[in-house]
Every structure is written in structure tokens, then in C-alpha cells.
C-alpha positions, 0 to 999 in steps of 0.5 A: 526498505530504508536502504532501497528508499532512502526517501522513506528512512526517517518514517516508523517502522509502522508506517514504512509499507505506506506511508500514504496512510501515515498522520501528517505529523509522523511524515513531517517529522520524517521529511516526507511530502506525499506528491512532491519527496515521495509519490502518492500511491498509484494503485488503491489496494484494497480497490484492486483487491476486490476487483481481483477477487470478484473477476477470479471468483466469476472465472473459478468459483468461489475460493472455498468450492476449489478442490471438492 
């Protein structure tokens, strides 16, 4: 990830997957402006998720009902 995203490089390990979600002082120290050095997220995952799931589960039932 650090070498493919060299904005991110300086951020923890634990906040490198999204760093959207990180404290402010972590992305401060890390050179990270979320909007201007690096892109607010586009898509809200845990949103989409449910909106996903919600869709798959009216077209193919519910997950646990598969294969009986």
C-alpha cells in the first residue's frame, strides 16, 4: 500500500485501509489532508453493503436458505 500510494506512507498501519476513519492528529502528523492530499472516500461501504445485501437477498433469498 505505502508503495503504491505514496500519499498514505507516513499513516499507521492501523489506519492505512482508511484513513478517512482516522484521528486528526494521526493524519496531521502523517502529512494527510483528507479533500486536498488525499480524496474523501467516494463510496460509503458499510451503506453500500446493506444496499447490496438487501437487493441479493429479494433476488436469491436469504444467505443461510441457499443450498437446502
Amino acid at each position: 500500500m505505502r508503495r503504491w500510494v505514496p500519499e498514505l506512507a507516513q499513516l499507521p498501519a492501523p489506519h492505512i485501509h482508511l484513513p478517512s476513519e482516522a484521528p486528526r492528529a494521526v493524519l496531521e502528523r502523517a502529512g494527510v489532508t483528507l479533500g486536498s492530499t488525499y480524496p474523501w472516500p467516494i463510496v460509503e461501504h458499510a451503506v453500500a453493503r446493506a444496499r447490496f445485501l438487501a437487493v441479493a437477498e429479494s433476488a436469491v433469498g436469504p444467505a443461510g436458505a441457499r443450498g437446502r
